[in-house]
C-alpha positions as CSV (number, residue, x, y, z in Angstrom):
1,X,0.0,0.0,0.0
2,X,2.8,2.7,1.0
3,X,4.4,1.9,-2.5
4,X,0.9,2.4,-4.7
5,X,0.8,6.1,-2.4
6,X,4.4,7.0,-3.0
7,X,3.8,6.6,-6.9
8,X,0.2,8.1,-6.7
9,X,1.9,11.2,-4.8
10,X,5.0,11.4,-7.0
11,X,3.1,11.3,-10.1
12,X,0.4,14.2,-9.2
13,X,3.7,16.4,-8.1
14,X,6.0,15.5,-11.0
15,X,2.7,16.7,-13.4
16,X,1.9,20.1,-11.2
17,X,5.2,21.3,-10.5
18,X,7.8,19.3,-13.1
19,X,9.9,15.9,-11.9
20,X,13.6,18.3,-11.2
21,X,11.4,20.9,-8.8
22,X,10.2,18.2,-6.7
23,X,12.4,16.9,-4.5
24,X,12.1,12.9,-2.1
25,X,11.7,15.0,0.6
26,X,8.6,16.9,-0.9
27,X,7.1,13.2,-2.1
28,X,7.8,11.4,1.6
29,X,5.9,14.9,3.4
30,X,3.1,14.6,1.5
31,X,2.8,11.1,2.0
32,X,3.4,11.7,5.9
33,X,6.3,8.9,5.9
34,X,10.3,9.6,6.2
35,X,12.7,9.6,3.1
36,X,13.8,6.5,3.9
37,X,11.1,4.5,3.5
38,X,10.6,5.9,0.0
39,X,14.3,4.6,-0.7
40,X,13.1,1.0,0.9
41,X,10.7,1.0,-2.6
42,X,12.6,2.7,-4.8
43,X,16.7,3.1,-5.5
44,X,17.1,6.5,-6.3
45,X,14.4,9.3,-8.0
46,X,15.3,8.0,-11.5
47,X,13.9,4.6,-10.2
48,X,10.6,6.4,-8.7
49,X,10.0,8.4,-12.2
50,X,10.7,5.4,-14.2
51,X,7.8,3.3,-12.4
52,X,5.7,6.4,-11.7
53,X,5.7,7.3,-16.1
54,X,4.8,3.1,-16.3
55,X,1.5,3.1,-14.0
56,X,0.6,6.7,-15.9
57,X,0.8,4.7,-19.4
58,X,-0.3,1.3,-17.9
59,X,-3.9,3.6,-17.3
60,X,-3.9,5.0,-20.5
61,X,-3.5,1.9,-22.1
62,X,-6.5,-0.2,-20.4
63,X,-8.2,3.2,-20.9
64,X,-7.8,2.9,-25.0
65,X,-8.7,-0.7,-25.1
66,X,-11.9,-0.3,-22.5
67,X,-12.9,2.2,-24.9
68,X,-12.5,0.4,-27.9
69,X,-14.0,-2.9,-26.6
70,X,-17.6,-1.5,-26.1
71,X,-20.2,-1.4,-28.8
72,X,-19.1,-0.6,-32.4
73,X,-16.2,1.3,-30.4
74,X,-15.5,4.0,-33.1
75,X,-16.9,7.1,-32.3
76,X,-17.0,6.9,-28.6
77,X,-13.2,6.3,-29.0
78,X,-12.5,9.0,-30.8
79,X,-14.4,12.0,-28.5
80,X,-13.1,9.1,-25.4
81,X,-9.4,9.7,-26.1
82,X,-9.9,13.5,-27.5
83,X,-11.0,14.4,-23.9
84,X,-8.5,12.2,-22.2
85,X,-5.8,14.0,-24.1
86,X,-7.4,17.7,-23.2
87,X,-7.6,16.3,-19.9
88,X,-4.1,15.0,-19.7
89,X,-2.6,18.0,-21.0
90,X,-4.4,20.6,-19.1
91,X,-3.5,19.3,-16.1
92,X,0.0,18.5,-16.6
93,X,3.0,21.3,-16.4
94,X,5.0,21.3,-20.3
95,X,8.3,21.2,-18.0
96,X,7.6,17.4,-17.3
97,X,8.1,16.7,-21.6
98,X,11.0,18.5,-21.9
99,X,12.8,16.9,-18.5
100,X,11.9,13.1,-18.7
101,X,13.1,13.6,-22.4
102,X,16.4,15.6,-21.3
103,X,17.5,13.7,-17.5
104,X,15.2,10.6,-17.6
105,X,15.8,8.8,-20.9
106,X,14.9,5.6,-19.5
107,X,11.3,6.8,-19.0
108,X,11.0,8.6,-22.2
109,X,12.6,5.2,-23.7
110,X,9.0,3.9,-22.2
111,X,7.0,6.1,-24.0
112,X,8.3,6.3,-27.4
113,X,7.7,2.5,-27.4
114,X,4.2,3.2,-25.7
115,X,3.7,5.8,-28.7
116,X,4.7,2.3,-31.2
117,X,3.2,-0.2,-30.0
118,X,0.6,1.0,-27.9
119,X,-1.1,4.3,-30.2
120,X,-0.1,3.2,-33.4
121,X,-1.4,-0.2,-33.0
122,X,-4.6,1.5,-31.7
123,X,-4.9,3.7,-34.2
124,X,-4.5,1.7,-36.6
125,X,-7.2,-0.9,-35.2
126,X,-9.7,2.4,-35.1
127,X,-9.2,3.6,-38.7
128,X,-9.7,0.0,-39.8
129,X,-13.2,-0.6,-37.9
130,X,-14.0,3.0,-38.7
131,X,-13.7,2.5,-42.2
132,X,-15.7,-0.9,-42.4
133,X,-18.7,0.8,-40.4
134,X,-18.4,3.8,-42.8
135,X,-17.4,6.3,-41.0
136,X,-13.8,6.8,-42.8
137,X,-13.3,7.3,-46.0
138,X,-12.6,3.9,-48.0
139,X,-10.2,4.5,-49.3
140,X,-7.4,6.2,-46.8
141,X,-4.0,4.1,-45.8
142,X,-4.7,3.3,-42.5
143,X,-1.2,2.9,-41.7
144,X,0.1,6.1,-43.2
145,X,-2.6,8.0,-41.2
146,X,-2.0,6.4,-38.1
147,X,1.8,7.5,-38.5
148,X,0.9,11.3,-39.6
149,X,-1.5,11.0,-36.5
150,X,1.3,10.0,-33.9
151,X,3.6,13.0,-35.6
152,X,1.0,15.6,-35.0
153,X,1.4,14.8,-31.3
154,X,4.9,14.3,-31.0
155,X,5.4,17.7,-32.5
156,X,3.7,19.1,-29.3
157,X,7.0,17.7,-27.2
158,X,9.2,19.9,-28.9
159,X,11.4,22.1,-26.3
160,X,12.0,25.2,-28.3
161,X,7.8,25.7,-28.2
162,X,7.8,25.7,-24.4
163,X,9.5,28.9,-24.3
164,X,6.9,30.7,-26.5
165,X,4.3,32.9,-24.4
166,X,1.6,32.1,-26.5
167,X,2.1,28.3,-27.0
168,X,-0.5,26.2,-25.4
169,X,0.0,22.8,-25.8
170,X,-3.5,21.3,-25.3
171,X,-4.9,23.6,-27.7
172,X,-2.7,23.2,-30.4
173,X,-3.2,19.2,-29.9
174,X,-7.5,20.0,-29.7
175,X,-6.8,21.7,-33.3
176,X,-4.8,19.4,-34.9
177,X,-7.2,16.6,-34.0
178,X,-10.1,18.4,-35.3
179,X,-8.3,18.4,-38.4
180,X,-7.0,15.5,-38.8
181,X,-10.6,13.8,-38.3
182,X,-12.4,15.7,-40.5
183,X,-10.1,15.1,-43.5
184,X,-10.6,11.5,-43.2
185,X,-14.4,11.5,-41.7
186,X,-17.3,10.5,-44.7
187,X,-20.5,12.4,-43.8
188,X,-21.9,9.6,-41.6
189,X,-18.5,10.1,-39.4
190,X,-19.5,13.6,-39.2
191,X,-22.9,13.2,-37.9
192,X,-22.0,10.5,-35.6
193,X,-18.7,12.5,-34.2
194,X,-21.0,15.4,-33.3
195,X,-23.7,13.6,-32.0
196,X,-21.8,11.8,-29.7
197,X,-19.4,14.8,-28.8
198,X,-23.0,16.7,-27.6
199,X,-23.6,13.6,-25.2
200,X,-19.9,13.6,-23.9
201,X,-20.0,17.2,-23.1
């Protein structure tokens, strides 16, 4: 139990302030237990990030395939994982992108093979079923999308846009979405996308 509350703890503080500004001592006051017990679970802060950035895409993962399991799936994945994405972002500082990728390789190791095997793979599956229920266009490369797709987020992870005052990172990811949906949606995607973004919201 003190393990699962040292990660839930490290992982709410890592995405509000950034992983270098908080420190073991911050994690083991707000968990009301000494420093040392957090270094009976875990090695060193590189350790605690590592295992804290695996539960984070552990979630998201069963979250993509709950999603995609129920009913025809499509559309109630797409609006599904559009707010989860908003909501991910919103409530998460930029710093934490640009220092996993710069002083915790390992853990960014763990997401660029999330991003392939886990998002691709997903996206893939999506545009596939979306295409046979007619809500794609016929004939788009699923594959080829599913790549531009993962690009268009990956571009948000660039350092040099964290410094720009008006770069918001959630926002540019809403638009980009938008976009990207509607250029592959037929006009019974359309429908069924808004629809079911009115009952979502």
């Amino acid at each position: 139990m003190t393990r699962t509350r040292i990660l839930e703890i490290a992982t709410e503080q890592f995405f509000r302030f950034g992983v270098r500004a908080v420190t073991m001592e911050d994690i083991a006051r707000q968990a009301g237990i000494s420093k040392k017990t957090i270094y009976q679970e875990f090695a060193d802060k590189k350790d605690l990030v590592k295992e804290a950035f695996e539960v984070i895409l552990e979630k998201d993962r069963k979250k993509l395939t709950f999603i995609l399991d129920n009913e025809d799936g499509v559309i109630e994945h797409l609006v599904r994982t559009s707010k989860l994405m908003r909501e991910r972002l919103q409530n998460m500082n930029p710093m934490v992108i640009m220092e996993i990728q710069k002083y915790f390789p390992e853990a960014w190791r763990m997401f660029e093979e999330f991003k392939e095997r886990v998002i691709q793979e997903d996206l893939v599956n999506v545009l596939e079923k979306g295409k046979q229920l007619g809500y794609f266009r016929p004939e788009i490369d699923s594959q080829i999308l599913a790549k531009v797709r993962i690009n268009q987020i990956t571009s948000a992870f660039d350092a040099e846009k964290f410094g720009l005052a008006d770069y918001n990172m959630a926002e540019e990811q809403m638009v980009l979405m938008d976009h990207f949906l509607h250029g592959i949606f037929t006009e019974k995607g359309r429908m069924a996308f808004t629809t079911q973004q009115a009952i979502e919201d």
